[in-house]
PDB file of N, CA, C and O in Angstrom:
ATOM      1  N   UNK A   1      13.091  -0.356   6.520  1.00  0.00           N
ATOM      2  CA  UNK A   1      12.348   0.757   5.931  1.00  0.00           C
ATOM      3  C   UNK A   1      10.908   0.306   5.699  1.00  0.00           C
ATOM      4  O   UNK A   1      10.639  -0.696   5.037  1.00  0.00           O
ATOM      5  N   UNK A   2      10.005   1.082   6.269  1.00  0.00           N
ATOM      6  CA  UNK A   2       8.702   0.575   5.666  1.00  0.00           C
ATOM      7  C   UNK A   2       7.973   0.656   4.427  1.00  0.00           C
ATOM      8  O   UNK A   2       6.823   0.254   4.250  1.00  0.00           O
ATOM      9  N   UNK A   3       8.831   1.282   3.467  1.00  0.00           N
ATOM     10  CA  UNK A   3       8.046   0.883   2.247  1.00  0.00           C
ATOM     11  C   UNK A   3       8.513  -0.034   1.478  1.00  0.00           C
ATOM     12  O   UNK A   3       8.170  -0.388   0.350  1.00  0.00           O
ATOM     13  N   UNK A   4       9.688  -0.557   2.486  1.00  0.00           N
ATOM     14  CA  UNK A   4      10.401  -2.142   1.306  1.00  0.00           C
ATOM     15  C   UNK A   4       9.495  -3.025   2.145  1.00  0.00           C
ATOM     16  O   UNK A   4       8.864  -3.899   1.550  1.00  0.00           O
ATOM     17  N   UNK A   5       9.329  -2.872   3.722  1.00  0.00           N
ATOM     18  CA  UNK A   5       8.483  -3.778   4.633  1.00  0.00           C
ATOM     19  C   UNK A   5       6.642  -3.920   3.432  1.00  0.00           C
ATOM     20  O   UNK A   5       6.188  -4.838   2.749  1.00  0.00           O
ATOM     21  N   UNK A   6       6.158  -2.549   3.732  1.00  0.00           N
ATOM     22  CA  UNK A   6       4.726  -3.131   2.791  1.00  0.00           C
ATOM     23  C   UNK A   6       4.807  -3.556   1.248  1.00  0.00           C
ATOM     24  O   UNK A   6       3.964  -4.238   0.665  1.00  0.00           O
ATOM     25  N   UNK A   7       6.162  -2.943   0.611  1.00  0.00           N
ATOM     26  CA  UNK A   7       6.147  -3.520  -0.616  1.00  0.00           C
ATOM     27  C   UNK A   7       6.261  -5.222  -0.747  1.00  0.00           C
ATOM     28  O   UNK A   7       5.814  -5.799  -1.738  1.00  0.00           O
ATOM     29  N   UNK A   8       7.060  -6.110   0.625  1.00  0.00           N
ATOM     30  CA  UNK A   8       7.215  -7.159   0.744  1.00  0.00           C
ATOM     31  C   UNK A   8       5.980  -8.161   0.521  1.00  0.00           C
ATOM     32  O   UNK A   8       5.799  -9.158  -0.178  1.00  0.00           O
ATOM     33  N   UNK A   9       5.044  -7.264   1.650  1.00  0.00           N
ATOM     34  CA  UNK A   9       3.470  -8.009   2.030  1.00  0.00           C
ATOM     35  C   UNK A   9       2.682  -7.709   1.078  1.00  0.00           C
ATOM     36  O   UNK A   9       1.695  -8.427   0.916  1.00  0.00           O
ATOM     37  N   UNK A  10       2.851  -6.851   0.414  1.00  0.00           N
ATOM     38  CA  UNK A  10       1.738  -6.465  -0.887  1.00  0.00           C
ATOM     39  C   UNK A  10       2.143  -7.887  -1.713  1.00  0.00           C
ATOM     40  O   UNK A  10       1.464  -8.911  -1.784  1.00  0.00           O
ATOM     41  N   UNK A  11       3.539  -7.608  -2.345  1.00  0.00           N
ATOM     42  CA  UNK A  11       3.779  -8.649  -3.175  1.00  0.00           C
ATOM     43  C   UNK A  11       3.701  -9.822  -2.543  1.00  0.00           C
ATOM     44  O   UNK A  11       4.159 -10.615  -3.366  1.00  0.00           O
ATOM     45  N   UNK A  12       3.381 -10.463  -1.516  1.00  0.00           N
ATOM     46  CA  UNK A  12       2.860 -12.202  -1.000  1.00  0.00           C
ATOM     47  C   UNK A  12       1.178 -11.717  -1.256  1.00  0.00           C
ATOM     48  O   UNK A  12       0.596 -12.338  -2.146  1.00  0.00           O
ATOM     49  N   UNK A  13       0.420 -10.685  -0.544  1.00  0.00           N
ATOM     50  CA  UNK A  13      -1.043 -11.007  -0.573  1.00  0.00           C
ATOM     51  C   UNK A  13      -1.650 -10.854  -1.548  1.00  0.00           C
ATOM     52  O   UNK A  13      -2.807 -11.257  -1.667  1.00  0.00           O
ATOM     53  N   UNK A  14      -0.824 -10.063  -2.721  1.00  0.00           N
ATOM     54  CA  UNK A  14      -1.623 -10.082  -3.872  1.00  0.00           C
ATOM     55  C   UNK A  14      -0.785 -10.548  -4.988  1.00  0.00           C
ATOM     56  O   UNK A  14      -0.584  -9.980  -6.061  1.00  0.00           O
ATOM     57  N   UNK A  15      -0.320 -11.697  -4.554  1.00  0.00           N
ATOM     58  CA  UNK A  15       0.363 -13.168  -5.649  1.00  0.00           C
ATOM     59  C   UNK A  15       1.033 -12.464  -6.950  1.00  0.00           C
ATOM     60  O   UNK A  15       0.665 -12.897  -8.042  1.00  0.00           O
ATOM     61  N   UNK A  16       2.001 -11.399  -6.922  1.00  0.00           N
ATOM     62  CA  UNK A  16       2.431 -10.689  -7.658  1.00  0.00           C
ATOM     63  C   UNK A  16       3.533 -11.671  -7.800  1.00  0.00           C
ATOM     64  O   UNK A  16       4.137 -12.238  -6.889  1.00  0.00           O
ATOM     65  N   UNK A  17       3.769 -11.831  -9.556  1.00  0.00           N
ATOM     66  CA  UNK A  17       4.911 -13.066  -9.606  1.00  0.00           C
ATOM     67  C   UNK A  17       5.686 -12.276 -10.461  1.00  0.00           C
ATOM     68  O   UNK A  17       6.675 -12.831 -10.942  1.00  0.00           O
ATOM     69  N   UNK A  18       5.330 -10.341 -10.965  1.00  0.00           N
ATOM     70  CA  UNK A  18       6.550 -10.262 -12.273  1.00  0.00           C
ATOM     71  C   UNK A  18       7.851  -9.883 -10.904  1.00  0.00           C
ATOM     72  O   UNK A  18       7.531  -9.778  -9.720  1.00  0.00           O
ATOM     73  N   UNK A  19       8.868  -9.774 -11.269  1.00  0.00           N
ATOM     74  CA  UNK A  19       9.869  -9.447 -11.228  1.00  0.00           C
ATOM     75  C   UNK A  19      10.067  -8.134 -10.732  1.00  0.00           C
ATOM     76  O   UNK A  19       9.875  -7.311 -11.627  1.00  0.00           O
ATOM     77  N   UNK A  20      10.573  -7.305  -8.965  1.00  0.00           N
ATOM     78  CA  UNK A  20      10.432  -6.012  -8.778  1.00  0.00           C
ATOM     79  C   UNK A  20      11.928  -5.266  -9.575  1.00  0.00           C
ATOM     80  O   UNK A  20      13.132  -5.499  -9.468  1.00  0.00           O
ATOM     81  N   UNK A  21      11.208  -4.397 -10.295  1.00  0.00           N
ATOM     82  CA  UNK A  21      12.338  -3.583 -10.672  1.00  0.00           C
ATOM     83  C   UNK A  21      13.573  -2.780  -9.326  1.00  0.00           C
ATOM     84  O   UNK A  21      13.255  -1.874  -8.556  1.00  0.00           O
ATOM     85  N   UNK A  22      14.639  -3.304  -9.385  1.00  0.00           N
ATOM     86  CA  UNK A  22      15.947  -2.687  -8.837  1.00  0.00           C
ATOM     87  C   UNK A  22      15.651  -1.105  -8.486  1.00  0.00           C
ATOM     88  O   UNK A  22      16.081  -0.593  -7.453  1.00  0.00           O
ATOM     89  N   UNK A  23      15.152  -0.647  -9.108  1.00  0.00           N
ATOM     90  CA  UNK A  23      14.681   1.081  -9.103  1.00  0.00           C
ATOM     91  C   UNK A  23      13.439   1.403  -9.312  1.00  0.00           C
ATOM     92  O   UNK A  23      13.018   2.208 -10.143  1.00  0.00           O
ATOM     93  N   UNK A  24      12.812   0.743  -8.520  1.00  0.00           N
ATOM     94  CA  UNK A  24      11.398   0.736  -8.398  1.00  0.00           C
ATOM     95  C   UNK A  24      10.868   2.013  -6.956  1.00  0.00           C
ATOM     96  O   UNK A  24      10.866   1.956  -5.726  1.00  0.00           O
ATOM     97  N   UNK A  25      10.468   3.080  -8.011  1.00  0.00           N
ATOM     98  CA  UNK A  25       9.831   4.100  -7.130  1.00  0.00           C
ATOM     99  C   UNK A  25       8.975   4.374  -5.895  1.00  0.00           C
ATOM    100  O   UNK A  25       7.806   4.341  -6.280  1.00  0.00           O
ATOM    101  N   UNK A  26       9.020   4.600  -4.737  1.00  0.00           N
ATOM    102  CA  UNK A  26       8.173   4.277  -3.926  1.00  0.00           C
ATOM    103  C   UNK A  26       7.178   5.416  -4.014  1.00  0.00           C
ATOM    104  O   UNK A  26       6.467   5.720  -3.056  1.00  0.00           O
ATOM    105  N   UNK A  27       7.137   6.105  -5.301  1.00  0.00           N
ATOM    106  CA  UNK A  27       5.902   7.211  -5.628  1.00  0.00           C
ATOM    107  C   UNK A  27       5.635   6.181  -6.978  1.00  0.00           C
ATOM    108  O   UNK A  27       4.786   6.823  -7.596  1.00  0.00           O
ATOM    109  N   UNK A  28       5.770   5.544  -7.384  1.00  0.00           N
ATOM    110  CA  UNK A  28       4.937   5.302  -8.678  1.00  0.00           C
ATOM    111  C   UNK A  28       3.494   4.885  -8.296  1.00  0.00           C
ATOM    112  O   UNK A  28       3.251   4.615  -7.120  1.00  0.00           O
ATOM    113  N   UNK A  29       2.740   4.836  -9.035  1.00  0.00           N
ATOM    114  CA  UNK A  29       1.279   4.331  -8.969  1.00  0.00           C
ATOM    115  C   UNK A  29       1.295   2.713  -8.164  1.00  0.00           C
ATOM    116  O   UNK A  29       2.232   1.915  -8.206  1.00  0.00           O
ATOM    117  N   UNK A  30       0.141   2.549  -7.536  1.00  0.00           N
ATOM    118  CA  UNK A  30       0.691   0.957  -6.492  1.00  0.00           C
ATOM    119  C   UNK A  30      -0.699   0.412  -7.063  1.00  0.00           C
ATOM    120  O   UNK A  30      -0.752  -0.771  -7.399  1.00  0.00           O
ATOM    121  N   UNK A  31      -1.917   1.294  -7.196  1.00  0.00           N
ATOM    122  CA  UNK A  31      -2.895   0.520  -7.982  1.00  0.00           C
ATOM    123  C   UNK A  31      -3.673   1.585  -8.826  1.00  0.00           C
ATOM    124  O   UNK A  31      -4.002   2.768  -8.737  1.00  0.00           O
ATOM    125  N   UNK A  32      -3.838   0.102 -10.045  1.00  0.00           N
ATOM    126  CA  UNK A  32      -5.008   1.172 -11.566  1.00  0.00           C
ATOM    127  C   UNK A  32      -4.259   0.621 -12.376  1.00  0.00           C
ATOM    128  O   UNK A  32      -3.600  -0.399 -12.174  1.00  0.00           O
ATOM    129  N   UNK A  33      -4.330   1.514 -13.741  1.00  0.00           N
ATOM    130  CA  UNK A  33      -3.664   1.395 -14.919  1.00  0.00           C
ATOM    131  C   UNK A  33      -2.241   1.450 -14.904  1.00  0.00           C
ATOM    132  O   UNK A  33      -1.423   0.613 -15.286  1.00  0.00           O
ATOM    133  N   UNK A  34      -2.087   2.552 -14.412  1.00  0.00           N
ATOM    134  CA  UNK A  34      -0.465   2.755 -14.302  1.00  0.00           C
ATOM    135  C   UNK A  34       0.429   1.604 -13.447  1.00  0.00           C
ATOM    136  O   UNK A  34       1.655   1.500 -13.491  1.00  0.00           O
ATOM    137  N   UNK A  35      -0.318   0.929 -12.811  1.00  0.00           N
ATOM    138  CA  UNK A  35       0.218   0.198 -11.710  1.00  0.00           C
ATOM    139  C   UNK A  35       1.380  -0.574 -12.452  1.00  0.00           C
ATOM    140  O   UNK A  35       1.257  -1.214 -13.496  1.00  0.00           O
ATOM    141  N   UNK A  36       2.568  -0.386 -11.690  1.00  0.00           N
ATOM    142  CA  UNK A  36       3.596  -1.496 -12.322  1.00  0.00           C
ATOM    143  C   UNK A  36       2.942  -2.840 -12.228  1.00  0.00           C
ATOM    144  O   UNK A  36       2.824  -3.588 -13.198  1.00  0.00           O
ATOM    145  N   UNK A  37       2.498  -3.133 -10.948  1.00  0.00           N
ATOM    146  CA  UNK A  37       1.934  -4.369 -10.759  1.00  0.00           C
ATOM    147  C   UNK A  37       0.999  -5.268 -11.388  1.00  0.00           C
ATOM    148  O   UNK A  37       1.024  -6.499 -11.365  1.00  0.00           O
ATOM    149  N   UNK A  38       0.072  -4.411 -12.020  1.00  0.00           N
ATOM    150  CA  UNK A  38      -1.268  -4.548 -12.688  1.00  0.00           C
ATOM    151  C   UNK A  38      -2.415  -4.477 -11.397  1.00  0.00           C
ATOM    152  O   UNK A  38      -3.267  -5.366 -11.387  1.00  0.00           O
ATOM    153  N   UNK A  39      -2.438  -3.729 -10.619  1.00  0.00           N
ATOM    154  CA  UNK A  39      -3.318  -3.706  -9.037  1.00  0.00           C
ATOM    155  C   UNK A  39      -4.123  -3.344  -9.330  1.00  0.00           C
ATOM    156  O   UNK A  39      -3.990  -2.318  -9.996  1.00  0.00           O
ATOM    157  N   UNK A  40      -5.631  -3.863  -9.089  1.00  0.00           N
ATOM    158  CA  UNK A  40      -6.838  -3.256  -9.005  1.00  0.00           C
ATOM    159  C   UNK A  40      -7.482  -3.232  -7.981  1.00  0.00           C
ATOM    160  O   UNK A  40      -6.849  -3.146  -6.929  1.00  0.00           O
ATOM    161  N   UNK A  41      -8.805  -3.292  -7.942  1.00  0.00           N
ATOM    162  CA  UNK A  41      -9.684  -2.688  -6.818  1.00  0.00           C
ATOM    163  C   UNK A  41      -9.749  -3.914  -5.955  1.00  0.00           C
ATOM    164  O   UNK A  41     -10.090  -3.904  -4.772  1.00  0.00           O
ATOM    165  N   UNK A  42      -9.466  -4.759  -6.506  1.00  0.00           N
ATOM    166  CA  UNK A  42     -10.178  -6.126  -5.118  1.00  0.00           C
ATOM    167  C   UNK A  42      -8.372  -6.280  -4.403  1.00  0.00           C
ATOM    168  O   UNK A  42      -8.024  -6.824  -3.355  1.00  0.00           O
ATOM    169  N   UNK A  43      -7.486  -5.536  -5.500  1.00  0.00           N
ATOM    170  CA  UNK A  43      -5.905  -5.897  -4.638  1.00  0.00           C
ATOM    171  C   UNK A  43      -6.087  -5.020  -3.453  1.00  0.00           C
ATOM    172  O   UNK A  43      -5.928  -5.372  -2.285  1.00  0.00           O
ATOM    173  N   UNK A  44      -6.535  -3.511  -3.992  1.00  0.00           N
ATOM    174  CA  UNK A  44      -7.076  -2.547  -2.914  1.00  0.00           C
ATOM    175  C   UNK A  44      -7.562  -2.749  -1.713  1.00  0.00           C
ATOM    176  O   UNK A  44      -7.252  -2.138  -0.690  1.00  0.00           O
ATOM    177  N   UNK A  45      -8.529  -3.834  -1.857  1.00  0.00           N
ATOM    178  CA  UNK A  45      -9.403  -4.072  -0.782  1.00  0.00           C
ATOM    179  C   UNK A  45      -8.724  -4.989  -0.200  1.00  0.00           C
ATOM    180  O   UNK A  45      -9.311  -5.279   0.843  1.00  0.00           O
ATOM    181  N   UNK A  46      -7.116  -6.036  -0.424  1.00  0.00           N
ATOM    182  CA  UNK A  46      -6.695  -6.594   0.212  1.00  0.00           C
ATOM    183  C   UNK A  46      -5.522  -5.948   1.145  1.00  0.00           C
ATOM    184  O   UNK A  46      -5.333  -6.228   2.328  1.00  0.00           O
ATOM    185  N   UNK A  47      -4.954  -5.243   0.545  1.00  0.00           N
ATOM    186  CA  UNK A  47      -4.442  -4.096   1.213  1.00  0.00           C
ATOM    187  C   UNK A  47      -4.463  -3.206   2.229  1.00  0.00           C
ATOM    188  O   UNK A  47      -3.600  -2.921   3.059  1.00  0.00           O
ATOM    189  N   UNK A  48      -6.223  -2.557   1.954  1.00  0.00           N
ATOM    190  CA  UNK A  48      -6.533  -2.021   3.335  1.00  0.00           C
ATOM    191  C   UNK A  48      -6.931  -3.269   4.412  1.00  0.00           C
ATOM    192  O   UNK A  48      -6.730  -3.197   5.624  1.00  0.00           O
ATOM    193  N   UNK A  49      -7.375  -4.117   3.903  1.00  0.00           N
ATOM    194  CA  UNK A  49      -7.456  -5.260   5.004  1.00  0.00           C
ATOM    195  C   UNK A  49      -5.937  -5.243   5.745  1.00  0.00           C
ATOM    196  O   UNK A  49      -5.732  -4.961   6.925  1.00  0.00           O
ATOM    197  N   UNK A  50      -5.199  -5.518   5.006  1.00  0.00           N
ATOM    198  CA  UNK A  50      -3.764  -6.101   5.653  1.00  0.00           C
ATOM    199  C   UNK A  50      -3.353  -4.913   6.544  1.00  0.00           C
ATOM    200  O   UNK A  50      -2.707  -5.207   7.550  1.00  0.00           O
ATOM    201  N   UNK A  51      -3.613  -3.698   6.336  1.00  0.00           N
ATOM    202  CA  UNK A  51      -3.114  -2.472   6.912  1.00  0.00           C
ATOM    203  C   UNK A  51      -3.774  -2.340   8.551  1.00  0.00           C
ATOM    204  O   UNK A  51      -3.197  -1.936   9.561  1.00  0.00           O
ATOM    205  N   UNK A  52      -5.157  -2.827   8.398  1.00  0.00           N
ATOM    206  CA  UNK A  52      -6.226  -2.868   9.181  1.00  0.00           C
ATOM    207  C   UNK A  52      -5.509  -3.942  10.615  1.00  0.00           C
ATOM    208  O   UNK A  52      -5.415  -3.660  11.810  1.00  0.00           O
ATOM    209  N   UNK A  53      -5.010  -5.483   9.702  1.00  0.00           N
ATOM    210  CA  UNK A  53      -4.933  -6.415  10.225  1.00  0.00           C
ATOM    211  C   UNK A  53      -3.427  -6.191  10.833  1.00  0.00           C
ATOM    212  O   UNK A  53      -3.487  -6.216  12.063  1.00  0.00           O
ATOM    213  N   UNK A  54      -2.131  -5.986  10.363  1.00  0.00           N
ATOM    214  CA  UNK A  54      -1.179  -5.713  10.629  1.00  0.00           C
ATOM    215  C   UNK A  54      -0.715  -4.155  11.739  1.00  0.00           C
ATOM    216  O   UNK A  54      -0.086  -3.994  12.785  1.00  0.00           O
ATOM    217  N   UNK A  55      -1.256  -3.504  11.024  1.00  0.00           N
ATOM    218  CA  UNK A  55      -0.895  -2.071  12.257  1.00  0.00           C
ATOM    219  C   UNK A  55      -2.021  -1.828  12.941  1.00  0.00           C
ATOM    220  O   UNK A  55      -1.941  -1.229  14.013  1.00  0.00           O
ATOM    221  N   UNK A  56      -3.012  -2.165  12.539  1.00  0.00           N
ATOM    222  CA  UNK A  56      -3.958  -1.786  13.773  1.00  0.00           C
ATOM    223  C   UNK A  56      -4.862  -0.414  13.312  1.00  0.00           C
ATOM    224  O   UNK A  56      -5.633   0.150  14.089  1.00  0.00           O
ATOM    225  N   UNK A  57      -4.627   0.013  11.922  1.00  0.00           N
ATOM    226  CA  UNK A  57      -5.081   1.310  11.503  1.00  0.00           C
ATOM    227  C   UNK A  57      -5.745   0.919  10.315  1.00  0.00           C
ATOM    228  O   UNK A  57      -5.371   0.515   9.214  1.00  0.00           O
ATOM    229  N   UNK A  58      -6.978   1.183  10.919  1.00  0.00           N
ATOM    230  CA  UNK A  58      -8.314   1.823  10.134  1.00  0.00           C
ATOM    231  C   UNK A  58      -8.213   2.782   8.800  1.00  0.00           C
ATOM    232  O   UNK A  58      -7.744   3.901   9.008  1.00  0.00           O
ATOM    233  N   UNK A  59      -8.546   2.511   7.649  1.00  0.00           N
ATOM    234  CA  UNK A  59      -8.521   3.611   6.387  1.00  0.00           C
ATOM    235  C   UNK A  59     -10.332   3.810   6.577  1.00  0.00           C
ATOM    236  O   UNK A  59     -11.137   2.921   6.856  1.00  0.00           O
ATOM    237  N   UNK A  60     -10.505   4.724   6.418  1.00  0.00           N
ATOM    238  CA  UNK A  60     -12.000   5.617   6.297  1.00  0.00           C
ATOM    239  C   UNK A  60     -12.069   5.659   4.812  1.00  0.00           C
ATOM    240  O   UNK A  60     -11.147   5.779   4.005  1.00  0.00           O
ATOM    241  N   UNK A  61     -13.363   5.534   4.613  1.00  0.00           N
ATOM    242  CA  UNK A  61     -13.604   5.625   2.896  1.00  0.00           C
ATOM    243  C   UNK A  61     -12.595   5.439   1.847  1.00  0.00           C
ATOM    244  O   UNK A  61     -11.370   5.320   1.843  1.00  0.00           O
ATOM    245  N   UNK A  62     -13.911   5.460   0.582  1.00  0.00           N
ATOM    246  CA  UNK A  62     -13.055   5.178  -0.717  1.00  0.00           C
ATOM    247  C   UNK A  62     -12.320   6.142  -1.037  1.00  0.00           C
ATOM    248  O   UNK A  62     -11.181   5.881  -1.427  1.00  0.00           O
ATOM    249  N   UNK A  63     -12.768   7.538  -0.961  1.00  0.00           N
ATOM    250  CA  UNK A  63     -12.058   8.566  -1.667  1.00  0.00           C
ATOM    251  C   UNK A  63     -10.611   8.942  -0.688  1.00  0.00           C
ATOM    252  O   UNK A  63      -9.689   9.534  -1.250  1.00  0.00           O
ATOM    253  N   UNK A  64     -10.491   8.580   0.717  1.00  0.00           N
ATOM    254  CA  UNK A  64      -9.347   8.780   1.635  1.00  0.00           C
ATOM    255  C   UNK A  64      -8.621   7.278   1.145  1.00  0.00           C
ATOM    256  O   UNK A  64      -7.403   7.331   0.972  1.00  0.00           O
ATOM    257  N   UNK A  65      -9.228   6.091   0.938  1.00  0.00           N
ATOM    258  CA  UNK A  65      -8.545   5.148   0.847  1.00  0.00           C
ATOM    259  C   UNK A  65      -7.614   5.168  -0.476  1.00  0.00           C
ATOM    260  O   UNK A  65      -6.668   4.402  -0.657  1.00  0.00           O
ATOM    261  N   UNK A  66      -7.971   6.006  -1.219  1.00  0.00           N
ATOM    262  CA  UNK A  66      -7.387   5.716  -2.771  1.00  0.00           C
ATOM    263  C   UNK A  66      -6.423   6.666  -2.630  1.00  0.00           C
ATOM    264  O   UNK A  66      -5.302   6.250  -2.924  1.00  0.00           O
ATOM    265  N   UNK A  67      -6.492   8.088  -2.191  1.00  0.00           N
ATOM    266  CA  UNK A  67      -5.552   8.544  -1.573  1.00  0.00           C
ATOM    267  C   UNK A  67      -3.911   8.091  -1.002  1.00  0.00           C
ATOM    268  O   UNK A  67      -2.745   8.353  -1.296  1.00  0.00           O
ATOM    269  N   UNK A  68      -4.689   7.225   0.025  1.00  0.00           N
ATOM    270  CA  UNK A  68      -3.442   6.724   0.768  1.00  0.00           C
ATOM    271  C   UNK A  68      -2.927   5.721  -0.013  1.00  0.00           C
ATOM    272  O   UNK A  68      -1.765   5.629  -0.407  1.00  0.00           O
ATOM    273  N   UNK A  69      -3.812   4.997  -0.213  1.00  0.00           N
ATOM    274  CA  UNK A  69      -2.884   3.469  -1.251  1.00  0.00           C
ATOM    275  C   UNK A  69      -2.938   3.659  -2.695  1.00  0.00           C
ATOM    276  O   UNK A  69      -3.344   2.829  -3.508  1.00  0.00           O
ATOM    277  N   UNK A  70      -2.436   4.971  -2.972  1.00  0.00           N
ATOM    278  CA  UNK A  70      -2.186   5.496  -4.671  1.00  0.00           C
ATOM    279  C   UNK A  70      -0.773   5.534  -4.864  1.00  0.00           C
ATOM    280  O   UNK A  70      -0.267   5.949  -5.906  1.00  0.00           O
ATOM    281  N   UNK A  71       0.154   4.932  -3.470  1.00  0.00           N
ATOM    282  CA  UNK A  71       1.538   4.960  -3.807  1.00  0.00           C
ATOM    283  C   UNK A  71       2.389   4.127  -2.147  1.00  0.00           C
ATOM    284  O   UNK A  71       2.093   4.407  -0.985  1.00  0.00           O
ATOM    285  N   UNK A  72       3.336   3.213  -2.567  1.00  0.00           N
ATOM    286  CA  UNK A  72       4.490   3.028  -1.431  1.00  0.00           C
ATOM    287  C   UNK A  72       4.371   4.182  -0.407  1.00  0.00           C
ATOM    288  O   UNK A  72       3.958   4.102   0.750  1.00  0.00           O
ATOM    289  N   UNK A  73       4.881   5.423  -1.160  1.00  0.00           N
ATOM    290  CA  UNK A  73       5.489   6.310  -0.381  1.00  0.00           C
ATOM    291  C   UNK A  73       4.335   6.820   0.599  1.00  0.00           C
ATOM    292  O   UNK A  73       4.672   7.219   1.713  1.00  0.00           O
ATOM    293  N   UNK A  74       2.946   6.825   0.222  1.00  0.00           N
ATOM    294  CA  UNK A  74       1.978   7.757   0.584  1.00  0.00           C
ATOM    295  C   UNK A  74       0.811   6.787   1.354  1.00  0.00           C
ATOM    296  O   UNK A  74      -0.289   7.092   1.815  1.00  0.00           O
ATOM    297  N   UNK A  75       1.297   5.905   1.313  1.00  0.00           N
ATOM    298  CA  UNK A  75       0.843   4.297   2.348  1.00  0.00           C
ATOM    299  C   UNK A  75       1.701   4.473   3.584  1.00  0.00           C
ATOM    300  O   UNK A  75       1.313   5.021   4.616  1.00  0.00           O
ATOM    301  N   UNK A  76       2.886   3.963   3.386  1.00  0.00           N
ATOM    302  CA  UNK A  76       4.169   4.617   4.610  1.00  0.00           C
ATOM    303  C   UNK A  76       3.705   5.470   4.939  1.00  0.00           C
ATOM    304  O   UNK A  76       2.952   5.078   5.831  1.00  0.00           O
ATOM    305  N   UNK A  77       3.561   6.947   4.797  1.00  0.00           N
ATOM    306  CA  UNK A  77       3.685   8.221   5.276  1.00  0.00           C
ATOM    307  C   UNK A  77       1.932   8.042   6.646  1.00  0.00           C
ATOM    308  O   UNK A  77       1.744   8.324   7.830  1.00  0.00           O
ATOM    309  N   UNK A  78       1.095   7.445   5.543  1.00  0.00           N
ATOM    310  CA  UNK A  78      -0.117   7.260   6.674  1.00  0.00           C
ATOM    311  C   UNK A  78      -0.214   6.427   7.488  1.00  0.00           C
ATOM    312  O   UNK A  78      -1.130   6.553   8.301  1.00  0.00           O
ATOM    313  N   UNK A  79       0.471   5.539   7.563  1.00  0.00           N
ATOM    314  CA  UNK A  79       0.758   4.578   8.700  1.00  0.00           C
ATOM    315  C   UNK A  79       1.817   5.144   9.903  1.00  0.00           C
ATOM    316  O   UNK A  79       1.580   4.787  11.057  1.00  0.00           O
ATOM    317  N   UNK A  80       2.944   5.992   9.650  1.00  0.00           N
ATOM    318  CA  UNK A  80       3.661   6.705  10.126  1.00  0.00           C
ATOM    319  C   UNK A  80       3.054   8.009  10.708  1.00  0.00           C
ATOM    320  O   UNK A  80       3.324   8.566  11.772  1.00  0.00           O
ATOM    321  N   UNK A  81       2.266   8.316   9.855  1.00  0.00           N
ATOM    322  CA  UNK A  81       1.509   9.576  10.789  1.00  0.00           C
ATOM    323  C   UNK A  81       0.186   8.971  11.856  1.00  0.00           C
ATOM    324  O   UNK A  81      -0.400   9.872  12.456  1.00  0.00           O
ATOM    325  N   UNK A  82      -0.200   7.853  12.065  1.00  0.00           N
ATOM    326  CA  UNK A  82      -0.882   7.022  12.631  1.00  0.00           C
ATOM    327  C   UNK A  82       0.014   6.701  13.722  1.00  0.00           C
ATOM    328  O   UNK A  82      -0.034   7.229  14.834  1.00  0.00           O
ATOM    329  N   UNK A  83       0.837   5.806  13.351  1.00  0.00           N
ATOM    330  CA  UNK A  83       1.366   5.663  14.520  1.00  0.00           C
ATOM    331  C   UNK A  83       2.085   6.703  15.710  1.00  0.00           C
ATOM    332  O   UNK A  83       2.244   6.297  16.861  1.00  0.00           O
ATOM    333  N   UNK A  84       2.355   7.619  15.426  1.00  0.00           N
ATOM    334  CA  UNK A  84       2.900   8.707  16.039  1.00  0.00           C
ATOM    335  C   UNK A  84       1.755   9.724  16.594  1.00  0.00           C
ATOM    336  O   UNK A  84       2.020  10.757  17.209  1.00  0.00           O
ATOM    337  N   UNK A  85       0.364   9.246  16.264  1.00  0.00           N
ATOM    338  CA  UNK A  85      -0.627  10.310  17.254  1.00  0.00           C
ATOM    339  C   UNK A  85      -0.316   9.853  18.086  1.00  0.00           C
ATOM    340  O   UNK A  85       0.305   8.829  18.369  1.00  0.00           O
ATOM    341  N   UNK A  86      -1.024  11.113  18.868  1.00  0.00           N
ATOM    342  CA  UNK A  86      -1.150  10.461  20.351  1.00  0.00           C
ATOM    343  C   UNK A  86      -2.476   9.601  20.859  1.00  0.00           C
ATOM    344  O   UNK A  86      -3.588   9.819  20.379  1.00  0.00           O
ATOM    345  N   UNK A  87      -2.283   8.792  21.687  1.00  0.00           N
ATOM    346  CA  UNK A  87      -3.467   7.830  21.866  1.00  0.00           C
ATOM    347  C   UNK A  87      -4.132   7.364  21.115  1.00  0.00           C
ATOM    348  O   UNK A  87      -5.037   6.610  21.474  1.00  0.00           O
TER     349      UNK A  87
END
């Protein structure tokens, strides 16, 4: 599944050491305040790197980027709708 796949790589690139909750939402918040993780803006910026570096897909701006990486589920869904254009 790819949101246990990026939840894997999030938690190695951004040295996340608490403990993933068993029922851990793939809509909860992934970075900010709410973040289970405690994720902020420079985790952000490691993230879209890795997304960049790993699938091959480009995030456009801040306000589309916060968008997409404001959740598991809604990271998946844009990588999935990426990969399935055509060309």
């Amino acid at each position: 599944m790819l949101e246990k796949e990026l939840l894997d790589t999030i938690i190695d690139i951004c040295d996340i050491r608490e403990d993933v909750p068993e029922d851990l939402s793939f809509d909860a918040p992934l970075i900010g305040p709410d973040s289970i993780f405690g994720l902020d803006s420079l985790d952000a910026v490691e993230i879209v790197v890795m997304i960049q570096e790993n699938y091959g897909i480009r995030i456009q701006g801040q306000d589309q980027g916060r968008q997409i990486i404001s959740t598991l589920r809604s990271l998946a869904n844009f990588i999935r709708s990426k990969e399935m254009a055509p060309g």
